[in-house]
C-alpha positions, 0 to 999 in steps of 0.5 A: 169414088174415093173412101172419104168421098163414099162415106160423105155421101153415106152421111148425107143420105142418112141426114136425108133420111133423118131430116125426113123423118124429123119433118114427119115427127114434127108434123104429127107432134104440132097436131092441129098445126102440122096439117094447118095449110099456113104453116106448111106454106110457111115451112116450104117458103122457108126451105126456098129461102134458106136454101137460096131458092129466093134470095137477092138475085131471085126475087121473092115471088110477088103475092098473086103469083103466090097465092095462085102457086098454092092455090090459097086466100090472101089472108093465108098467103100473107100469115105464114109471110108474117111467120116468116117476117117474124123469124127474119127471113122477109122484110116487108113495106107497104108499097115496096113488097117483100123480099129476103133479108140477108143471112145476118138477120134471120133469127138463128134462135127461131128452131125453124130456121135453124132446121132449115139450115142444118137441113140444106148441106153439112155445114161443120161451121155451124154445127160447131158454132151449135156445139160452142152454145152448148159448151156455154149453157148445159154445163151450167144448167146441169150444174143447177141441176145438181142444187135443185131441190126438184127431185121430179125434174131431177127424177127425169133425167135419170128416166132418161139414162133408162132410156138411153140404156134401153136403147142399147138394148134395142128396146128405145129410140136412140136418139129420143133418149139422148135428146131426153137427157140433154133436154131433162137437165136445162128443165132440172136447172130450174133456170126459165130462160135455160128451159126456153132454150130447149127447142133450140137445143134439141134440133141442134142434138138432132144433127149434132148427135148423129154427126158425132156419133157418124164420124166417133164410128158408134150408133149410140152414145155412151151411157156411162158418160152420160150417167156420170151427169146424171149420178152427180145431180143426183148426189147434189155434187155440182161441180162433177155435174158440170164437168162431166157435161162439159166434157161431153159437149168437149168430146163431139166439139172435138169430133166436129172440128177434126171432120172439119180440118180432114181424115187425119185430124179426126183419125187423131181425135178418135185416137186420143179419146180411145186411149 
């Protein structure tokens, strides 16, 4: 097997892992929900869905055939299918049945389906399209940030570069920490529609950060860089919020889309970030 064919594979098999985990995670943070039998139909309907179980060409099953598949009621069966309508994945007539819509309209938004889909392969298209909505809105929010005069909210993040360098130190999850920060500041911009936006941000940083910091050669992201946001929302300085995470987001873009164009591109890209 060839070097980059090795640590491709590597790479999935940590994805695995960690897709594993987030399910579980996910499980136990829904509480009630996670056991709740709808929603795992729904996620395991989903999963088929997006991963092209049931598509155009392979029908989705009719609701009888369903119901005796997981062996529940028709009420149950037709509440996580309305889920799954809801996030775009089903369209649904009477008298015309159910089937999948087309990838266009899914809800790309809903954090389900975008689990789902960064769950199914590596796909550097998607991950960079992630990274681009980030580049639009967490500068922002951190420059916000910076103005708040919520010193609670803007409190949080600094608990979060805590975190982060606890986790250095082996004593916190690096990935929990990271996440932490990122998600601290869109809720320290004090922007409604920013805080909404921190579920899809957060499974996004879920892949993302992994990826970046698989294919930048480090376990962890660099504190210092991120403090740097930190230190400038809590001086109230804004436009060094701003650029320092715009520079942040930049960085793992640029990792992304030199794993995408091959070896040599990202061999480039870790090059310039070295010097």
């Amino acid at each position: 097997m060839s070097t980059a064919s090795s640590r491709a594979a590597r790479l999935r098999s940590a994805r695995a892992k960690s897709a594993d985990a987030d399910r579980q995670g996910r499980a136990t943070a829904l509480g009630g929900r996670g056991s709740n039998l709808t929603y795992r139909i729904m996620e395991d309907l989903g999963i088929a869905i997006v991963t092209a179980r049931y598509s155009e060409n392979n029908p989705f099953p009719v609701e009888a055939e369903l119901c005796k598949q997981y062996a529940v009621s028709r009420s149950i069966l037709r509440e996580a299918v309305k889920m799954l309508t809801a996030k775009g994945l089903l369209g649904a007539r009477p008298r015309h049945g159910t089937w999948v819509q087309p990838e266009d309209s899914w809800n790309l938004l809903d954090p389900d389906v975008l689990r789902w889909m960064l769950e199914r392969k590596l796909s550097f298209t998607l991950l960079i399209e992630l990274n681009q909505i980030r580049l639009a809105v967490e500068p922002i929010a951190a420059g916000l940030a910076a103005h708040s005069t919520d010193e609670a909210k803007k409190t949080a993040v600094m608990a979060a570069i805590d975190r982060m360098a606890a986790a250095e130190r082996g004593d916190d999850d690096p990935l929990a920490s990271d996440i932490a920060f990122h998600v601290g500041v869109m809720h320290a911009s004090g922007n409604r529609f920013y805080s909404q936006l921190c579920d899809l941000i957060e499974t996004s940083l879920r892949f993302s950060i992994r990826t970046t910091n698989y294919f930048k050669g480090v376990k962890l992201a660099s504190v210092s860089d991120h403090k740097r946001v930190a230190d400038a929302i809590m001086r109230s300085d804004a436009p060094a919020a701003e650029n320092a995470m715009r520079l942040l987001i930049q960085e793992a873009l640029e990792l992304i889309r030199g794993a995408a164009a091959g070896p040599a591109t990202l061999t480039a890209s870790r090059g310039k970030r070295s010097r």
